[in-house]
C-alpha positions, 0 to 999 in steps of 0.5 A: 644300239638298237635294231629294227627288222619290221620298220620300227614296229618292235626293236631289239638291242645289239650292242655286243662289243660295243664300248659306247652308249652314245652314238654320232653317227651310223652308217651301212655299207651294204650288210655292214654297219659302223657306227662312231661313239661319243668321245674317245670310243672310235668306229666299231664295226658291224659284219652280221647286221648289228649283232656284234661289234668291233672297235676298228684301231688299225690306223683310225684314232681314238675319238668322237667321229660324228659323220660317214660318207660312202660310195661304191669304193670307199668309207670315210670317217669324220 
């Protein structure tokens, strides 16, 4: 995962915590990022723009999600 703070002129990785190379999909929420890995890697979550990542396992399998859909309310993975 890579990030990019000056539209896409230079970009640095952070992947801190990350447990996948290969992402399906990628979504924020506000200052919050999640990002679904290839199969069986999950949604990790992002608090601090990308600098580190956590795996989220409270009641969301492990798997291949390849879509995130938002509004003000709620998250949805799939």
């Amino acid at each position: 995962m890579f990030k990019s703070v000056d539209f896409g002129i230079t970009w640095q990785p952070v992947s801190n915590g990350l447990n996948s190379k290969t992402f399906r999909a990628i979504q924020s929420k506000g200052t919050t990022l999640f990002a679904g890995g290839g199969i069986g890697s999950g949604v990790s979550r992002s608090t601090d723009l990308g600098e580190n990542w956590t795996a989220l396992s409270n009641g969301l399998p492990i798997g291949s999600y390849r879509s995130f859909a938002s509004d003000d309310d709620l998250i949805v993975a799939g």
